[in-house]
N, C-alpha and C positions, 0 to 999 in steps of 0.2 A: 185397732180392731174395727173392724162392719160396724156400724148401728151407728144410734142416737143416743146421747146420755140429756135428757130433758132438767134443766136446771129449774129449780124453785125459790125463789127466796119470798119469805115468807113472814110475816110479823102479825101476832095476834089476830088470826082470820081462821079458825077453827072449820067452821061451818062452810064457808068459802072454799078451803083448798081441801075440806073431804069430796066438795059436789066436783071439782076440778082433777082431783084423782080419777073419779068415776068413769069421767070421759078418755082422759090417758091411757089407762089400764086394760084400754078394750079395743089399741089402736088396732088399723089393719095394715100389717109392716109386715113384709117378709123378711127381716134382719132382727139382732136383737136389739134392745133399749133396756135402758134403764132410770130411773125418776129421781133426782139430787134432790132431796129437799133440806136447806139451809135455814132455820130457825133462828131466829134474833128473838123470839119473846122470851119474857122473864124466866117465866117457867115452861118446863117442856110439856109437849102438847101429848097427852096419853094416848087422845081419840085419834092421833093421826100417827102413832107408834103404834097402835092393834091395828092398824093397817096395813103398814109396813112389813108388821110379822107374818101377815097372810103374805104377800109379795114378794119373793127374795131379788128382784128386782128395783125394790124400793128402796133408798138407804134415808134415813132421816138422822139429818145431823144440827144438834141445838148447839148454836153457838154463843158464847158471853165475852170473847175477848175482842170482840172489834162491832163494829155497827156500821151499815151502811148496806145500800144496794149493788154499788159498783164492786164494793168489798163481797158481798156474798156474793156475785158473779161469778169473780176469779176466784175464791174460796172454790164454787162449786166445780169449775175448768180444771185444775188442779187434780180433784179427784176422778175427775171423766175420765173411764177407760175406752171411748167409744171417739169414733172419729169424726164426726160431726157432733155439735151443740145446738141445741134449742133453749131460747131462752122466750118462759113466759111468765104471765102473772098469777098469781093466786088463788087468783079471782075471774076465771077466764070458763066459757065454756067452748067445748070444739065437736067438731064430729069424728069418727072414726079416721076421718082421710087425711088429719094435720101431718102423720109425719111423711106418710107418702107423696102429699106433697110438695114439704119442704126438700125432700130429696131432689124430688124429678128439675129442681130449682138450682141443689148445689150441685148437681151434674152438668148443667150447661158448661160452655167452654168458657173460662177463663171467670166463672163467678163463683167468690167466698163467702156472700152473704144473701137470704133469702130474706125479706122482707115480707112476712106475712102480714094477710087480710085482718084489718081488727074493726068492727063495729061497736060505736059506744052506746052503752046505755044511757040515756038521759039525755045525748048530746042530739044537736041536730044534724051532725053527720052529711056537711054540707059539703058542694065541691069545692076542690081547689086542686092545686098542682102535685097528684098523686107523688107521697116523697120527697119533694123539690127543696131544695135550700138554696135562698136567695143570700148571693155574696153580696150582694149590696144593703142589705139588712141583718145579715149576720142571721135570716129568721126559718127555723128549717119551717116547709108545710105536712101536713099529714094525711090525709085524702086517703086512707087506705081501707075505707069501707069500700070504694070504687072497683067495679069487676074489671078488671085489668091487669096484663101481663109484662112487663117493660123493665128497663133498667131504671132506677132511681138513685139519689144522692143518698137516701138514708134511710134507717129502718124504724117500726116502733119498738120500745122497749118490751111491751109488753109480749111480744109475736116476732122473737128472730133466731134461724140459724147462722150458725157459724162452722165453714171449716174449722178445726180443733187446732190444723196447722199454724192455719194464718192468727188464727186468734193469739197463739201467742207467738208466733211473726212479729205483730205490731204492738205488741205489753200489754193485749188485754183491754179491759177499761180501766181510762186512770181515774186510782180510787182521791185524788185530788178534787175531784166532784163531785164527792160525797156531803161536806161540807152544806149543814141547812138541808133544805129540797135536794133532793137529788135530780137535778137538772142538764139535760143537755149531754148527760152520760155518753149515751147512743149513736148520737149527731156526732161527738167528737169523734169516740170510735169509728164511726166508718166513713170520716174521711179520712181518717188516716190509712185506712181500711185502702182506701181509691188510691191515694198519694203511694202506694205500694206498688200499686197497677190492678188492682184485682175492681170487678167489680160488684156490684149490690142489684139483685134482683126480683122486684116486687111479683108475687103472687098471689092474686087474692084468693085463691082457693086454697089455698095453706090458711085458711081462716079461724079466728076465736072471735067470740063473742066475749068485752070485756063489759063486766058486769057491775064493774067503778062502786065498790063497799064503802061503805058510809064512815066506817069504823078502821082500826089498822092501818098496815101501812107505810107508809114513808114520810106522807105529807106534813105540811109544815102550817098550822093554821094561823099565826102568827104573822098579821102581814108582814113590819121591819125583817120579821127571818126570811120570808120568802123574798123581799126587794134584796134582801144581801144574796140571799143564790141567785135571783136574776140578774143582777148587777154582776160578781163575781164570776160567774159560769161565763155568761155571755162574753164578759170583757177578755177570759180566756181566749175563749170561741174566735175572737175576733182578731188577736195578735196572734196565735197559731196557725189559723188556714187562711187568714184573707193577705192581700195584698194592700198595699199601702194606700191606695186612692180608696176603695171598698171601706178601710176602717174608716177614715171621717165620716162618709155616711153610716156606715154600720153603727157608730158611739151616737150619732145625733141620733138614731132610731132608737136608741137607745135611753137617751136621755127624753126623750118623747112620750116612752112606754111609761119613764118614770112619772114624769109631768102630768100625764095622765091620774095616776094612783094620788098622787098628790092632789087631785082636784079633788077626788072622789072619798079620801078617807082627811086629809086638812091636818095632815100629822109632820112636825119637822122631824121625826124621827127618821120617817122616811127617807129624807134627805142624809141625813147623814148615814142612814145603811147601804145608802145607793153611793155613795162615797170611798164609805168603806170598803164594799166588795168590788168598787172598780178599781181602785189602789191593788186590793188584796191578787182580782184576775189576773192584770197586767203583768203583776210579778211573777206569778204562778207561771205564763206562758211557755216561757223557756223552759222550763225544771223540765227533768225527764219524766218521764209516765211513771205516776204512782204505782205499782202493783203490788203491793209488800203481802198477798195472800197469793199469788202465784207461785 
C-alpha cells in the first residue's frame, strides 16, 4: 500500500518519544502513515499507550522476547503495511516536511534509500565527507547536518527511509550487530543496499533534529563492551565489503583506534576485547544476515 509506516524503537525515553510523536502526528503527507513504535523497556510505557489510543494510526508494541535495535528494526518492517519505511530515533525532533521529503527522495530513479538531514545536539557538527565511507579505513563519515542534495555511501540510523521492497531484498539489518553497542548497523545495510545496484540518497531537508538523551537507549557505557563492538562490528565491516588490499589497511586503522583507547584509559582489558571481537567479526563475516524477526 501508498504511505509511510514510521519505525520507533525505543528503550526507556518516555518524555523523549512523547515530544517526538508531537512532531509526527502533524506531518504534511498527502498519503497515509502510520507510527511502529517497538518497546524494549521493562515495563510498558502507559504515557505513550494514551497516546496511541487517541491515534488509530499509532500501534505501540512492548516487546520482551529479544533486545536490540537492528532486532526492533526488522520486528518493526515485518509489521509495516505501507510501502516505504522510515526509520528514526526517539529522541528526534522534525518539522511537518520529514515525510514529504523523504518521499520526493525515494521517487528519484533508481534510489532505495533516502538518507535524511540529522543535526546533533551537543556535537560540533563539523564538516566532512557528507555520508562517505572510506574503504581504506573501513570508516563510514557522517556530515549530514550539511544542506545538501547528492548520492551517498550511507545513511544515519537515526534518519532513513527505505523502499519496504528492497529492504527485505537484501535481509534487512543483520541482527548479528546487535551484539554490545549497536554499531555499524546502518553502514552494513546499505552497502549491501549499493551491491544490489540500487542507490542511497542524501537529503538534507528530510531533516530531524537529534536531541542525543542522556538517559535510555542503546548505548553501551562500559568501555571493554564498547571496544568488543568496535572491534567485532568493524572487523565484520571489513571481510564483508572491502577487498583484500583495503583490509590490511582497514585492520591497522583499526588496531590504531584501539592503541589509541589504550593510551587514554591504561586498561589490558581493553586489549583483550579488541581481540575478542576481532576473532568473533572475522567469523561472523561469511554467515548469512541475521534476520530471525523478519
Amino acid at each position: 500500500m501508498q504511505g509511510f509506516s514510521i519505525i520507533i524503537p525505543t528503550l526507556n525515553r518516555t518524555d523523549y518519544l512523547l515530544n517526538t510523536l508531537k512532531d509526527l502526528i502533524v506531518q504534511d503527507y498527502n498519503k497515509d502513515f502510520e507510527i511502529l513504535i517497538i518497546d524494549q523497556s521493562v515495563k510498558e510505557d502507559m504515557a505513550v499507550i494514551a497516546v496511541s489510543k487517541k491515534h488509530e494510526y499509532i500501534k505501540y508494541h512492548h516487546i520482551t522476547h529479544f533486545k536490540g535495535l537492528p532486532e526492533a528494526r526488522n520486528y518493526g518492517a515485518k509489521l509495516a503495511k505501507y510501502e516505504y519505511l522510515l526509520f528514526v530515533d526517539d529522541d528526534i525532533s522534525c518539522s511537518n516536511q520529514l515525510l514529504k521529503e523523504h518521499f520526493k527522495s525515494l521517487i528519484l530513479d533508481n534510489v532505495a534509500v533516502c538518507a535524511g538531514g540529522i543535526t546533533e545536539k551537543n556535537k560540533p557538527n563539523t564538516d566532512c565527507n557528507t555520508g562517505y565511507f572510506s574503504f581504506l579505513t573501513a570508516t563510514p563519515e557522517r556530515g549530514f547536518h550539511q544542506k545538501e542534495k547528492r548520492e551517498v555511501y550511507h545513511a544515519g540510523g537515526g534518519n532513513f527511509s527505505v523502499k519496504k521492497a528492497v529492504y527485505f531484498e537484501v535481509g534487512g539489518i543483520d541482527e548479528q550487530l546487535t551484539k554490545g553497542a549497536a554499531l555499524y548497523e546502518e553502514t552494513d545495510f546499505c552497502l549491501r543496499v549499493q551491491k544490489a545496484g540500487y542507490k542511497i540518497w542524501f537529503n538534507y531537508n528530510a531533516h530531524v533534529f537529534h536531541l542525543a538523551a542522556e538517559t535510555g537507549g542503546c548505548r553501551v557505557p562500559e568501555i571493554d563492551k564498547y571496544i568488543f563492538s568496535l572491534a567485532r562490528n568493524r572487523s565484520l565491516i571489513i571481510k564483508r565489503h572491502l577487498p583484500w588490499f583495503y583490509q590490511i589497511t582497514a585492520k591497522l586503522y583499526l588496531l590504531k583506534l584501539v592503541l589509541s583507547y589504550l593510551r587514554v584509559y591504561k586498561s589490558k582489558s581493553i586489549w583483550s576485547a579488541y581481540l575478542k571481537g576481532k576473532r568473533e567479526g572475522q567469523l561472523l563475516h561469511a554467515t548469512t544476515i541475521k534476520n530471525a524477526q523478519l
